[in-house]
C-alpha positions, -999 to 999 in steps of 0.1 A, spaced: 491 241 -619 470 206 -619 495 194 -596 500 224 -574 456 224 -564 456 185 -560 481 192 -534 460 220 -520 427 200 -518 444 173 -503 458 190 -473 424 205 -469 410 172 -470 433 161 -442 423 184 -419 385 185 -425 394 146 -416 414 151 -388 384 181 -375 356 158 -379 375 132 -356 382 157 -327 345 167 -334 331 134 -332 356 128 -302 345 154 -281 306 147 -290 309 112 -276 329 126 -247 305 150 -240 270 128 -244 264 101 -222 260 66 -240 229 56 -252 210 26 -274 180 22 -293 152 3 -278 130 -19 -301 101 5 -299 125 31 -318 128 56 -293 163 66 -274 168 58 -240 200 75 -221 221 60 -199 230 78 -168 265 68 -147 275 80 -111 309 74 -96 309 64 -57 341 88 -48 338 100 -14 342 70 9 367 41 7 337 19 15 302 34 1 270 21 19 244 0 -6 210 -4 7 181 -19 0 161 9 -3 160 45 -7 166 62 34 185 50 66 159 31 75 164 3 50 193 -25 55 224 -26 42 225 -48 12 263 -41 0 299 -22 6 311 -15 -26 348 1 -31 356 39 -35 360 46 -78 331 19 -84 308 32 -114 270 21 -116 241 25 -139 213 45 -124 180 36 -131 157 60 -109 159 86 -82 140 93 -55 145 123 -32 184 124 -25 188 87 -39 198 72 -64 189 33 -79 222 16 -92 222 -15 -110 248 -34 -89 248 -67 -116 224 -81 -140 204 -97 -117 207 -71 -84 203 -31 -82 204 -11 -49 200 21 -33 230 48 -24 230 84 -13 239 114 -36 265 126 -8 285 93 -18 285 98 -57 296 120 -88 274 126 -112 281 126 -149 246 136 -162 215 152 -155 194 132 -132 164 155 -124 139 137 -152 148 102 -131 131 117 -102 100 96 -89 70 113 -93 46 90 -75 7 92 -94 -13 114 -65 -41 88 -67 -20 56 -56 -9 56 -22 10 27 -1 -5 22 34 22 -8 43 25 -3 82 -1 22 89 -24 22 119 -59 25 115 -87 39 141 -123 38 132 -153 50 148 -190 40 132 -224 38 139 -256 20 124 -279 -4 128 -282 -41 143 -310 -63 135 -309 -92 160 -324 -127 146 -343 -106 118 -370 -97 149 -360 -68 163 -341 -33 151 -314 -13 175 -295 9 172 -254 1 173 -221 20 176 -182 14 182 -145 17 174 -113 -7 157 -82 -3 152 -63 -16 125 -27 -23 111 -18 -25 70 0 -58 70 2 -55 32 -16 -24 9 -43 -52 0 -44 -72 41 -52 -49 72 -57 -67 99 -83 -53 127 -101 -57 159 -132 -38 177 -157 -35 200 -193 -29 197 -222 -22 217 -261 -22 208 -292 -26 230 -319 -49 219 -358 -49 223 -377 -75 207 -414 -71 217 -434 -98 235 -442 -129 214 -451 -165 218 -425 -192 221 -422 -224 220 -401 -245 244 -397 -278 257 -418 -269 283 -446 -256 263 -459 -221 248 -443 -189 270 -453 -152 259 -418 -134 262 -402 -101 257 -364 -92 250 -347 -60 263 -314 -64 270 -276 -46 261 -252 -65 241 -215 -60 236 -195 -78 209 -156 -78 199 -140 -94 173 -107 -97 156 -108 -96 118 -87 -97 82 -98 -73 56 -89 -80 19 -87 -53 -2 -98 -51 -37 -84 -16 -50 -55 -10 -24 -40 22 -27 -69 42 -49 -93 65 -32 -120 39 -33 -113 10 -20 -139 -18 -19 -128 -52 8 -139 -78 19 -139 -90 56 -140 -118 80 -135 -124 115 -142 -142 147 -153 -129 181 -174 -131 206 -208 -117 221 -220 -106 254 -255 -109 260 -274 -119 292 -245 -127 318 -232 -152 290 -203 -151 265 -212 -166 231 -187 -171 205 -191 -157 173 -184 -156 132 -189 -125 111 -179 -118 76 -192 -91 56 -182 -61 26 -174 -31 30 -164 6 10 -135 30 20 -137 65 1 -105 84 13 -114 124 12 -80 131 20 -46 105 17 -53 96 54 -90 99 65 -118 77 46 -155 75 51 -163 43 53 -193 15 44 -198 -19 59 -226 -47 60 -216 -78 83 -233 -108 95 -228 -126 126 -235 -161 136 -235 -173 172 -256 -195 194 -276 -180 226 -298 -192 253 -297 -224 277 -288 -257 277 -320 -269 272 -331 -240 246 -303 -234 223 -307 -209 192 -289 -200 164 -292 -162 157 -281 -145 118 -277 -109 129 -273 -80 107 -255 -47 110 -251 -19 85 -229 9 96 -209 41 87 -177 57 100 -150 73 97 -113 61 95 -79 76 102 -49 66 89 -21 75 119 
């Protein structure tokens, strides 16, 4: 009887053996592979299969526009790392990943919690164009207060570098006031329209974020009096984008240039505070 349930509870030992192996079998089939990182937490690993072209397109980023960075072969496996839209990011070796379309590959997992999801309060401007149109005021040599108002246009270089140039117009009166010349004491009055353009570099300090404090300098030149002086500006500004491509925006600048003739040179430190708007197109 011993003998006859030994027998018995070793055949069901067998196959509870040989159950838990196709169990464990088929649960290693059916999860993808995945390791322990040294914070403790799980982290998946997510395979596609390139399978519909003998030679699949790699690029180096995610749309057409991107170049081509590889041809890999038709059955080649990768690693996926992210997704955005209908791409996916493949690591292509330990030191090189890539970008391919989701036409091209198999999937073996779910890939919708790989999806970018870009934070709504960081934005890249790379290779935007910028118009701006502001007005303010102008103080010329610290004597006299005008009105001033004009336009620039702009290009992103990098989020934190746009580079930009305008054109500005104000019209000066200066009351009448003694001056002193090589010639001797003059009583003289200033009333006269000035145009100024320049072309300048604007750092950035927060790119991307909605405010976005810079700093700026530039070189130009001013019109005043039938003459053309040359000119340096530099200066600070504030951009506040309302909306991800219109800004109100803040600026102080002060401009250095020489004026007047041969034999009466000056230097003039003018002032202009404005506000605009900006557009990213």
């Amino acid at each position: 009887m011993n003998r006859r349930w030994s027998s018995r509870l070793a055949c069901w030992t067998t196959a509870v053996a040989i159950l838990a192996g196709i169990s464990a079998t088929d649960a290693a089939a059916a999860d993808p592979p995945s390791f322990e990182s040294n914070e403790g937490w799980t982290v998946t690993e997510r395979h596609v299969r390139l399978d519909r072209e003998d030679q699949n397109i790699v690029r180096l980023g995610p749309g057409e526009r991107y170049a081509v960075q590889a041809l890999v072969p038709k059955g080649s496996e990768f690693l996926v790392l992210a997704k955005k839209d209908g791409w996916y990011n493949v690591r292509l070796s330990e030191t090189e990943t890539g970008w391919v379309h989701e036409s091209l590959c198999r999937e073996y997992d779910d890939m919708s919690d790989l999806e970018f999801r870009p934070n709504p309060r960081l934005f890249s401007r790379i290779g935007s164009f910028t118009v701006t149109a502001y007005a303010g005021g102008y103080s010329f040599d610290h004597k006299s207060n005008s009105f001033a108002a004009g336009g620039r246009l702009g290009y992103y270089v990098f989020d934190f570098v746009e580079v930009e140039g305008g054109v500005s117009w104000t019209h000066v009166r200066r009351p009448a006031e003694i001056v002193e010349s090589l010639f001797g004491l003059s009583l003289e009055a200033e009333d006269f329209h000035m145009l100024f353009y320049e072309m300048n570099v604007n750092v950035k300090a927060l790119p991307g974020r909605q405010l976005v404090p810079y700093g700026t300098v530039g070189v130009g030149s001013s019109i005043l009096r039938g003459t053309t002086e040359p000119s340096l500006n530099y200066g600070g500004g504030i951009h506040f984008f309302v909306k991800k491509r219109t800004a109100l925006r803040w600026e102080f600048r002060t401009y250095h240039f020489d004026s007047g003739s041969e034999n009466a040179r000056r230097s003039n430190t003018n002032f202009m505070f404005t506000l605009g708007t900006t557009f990213l197109l």
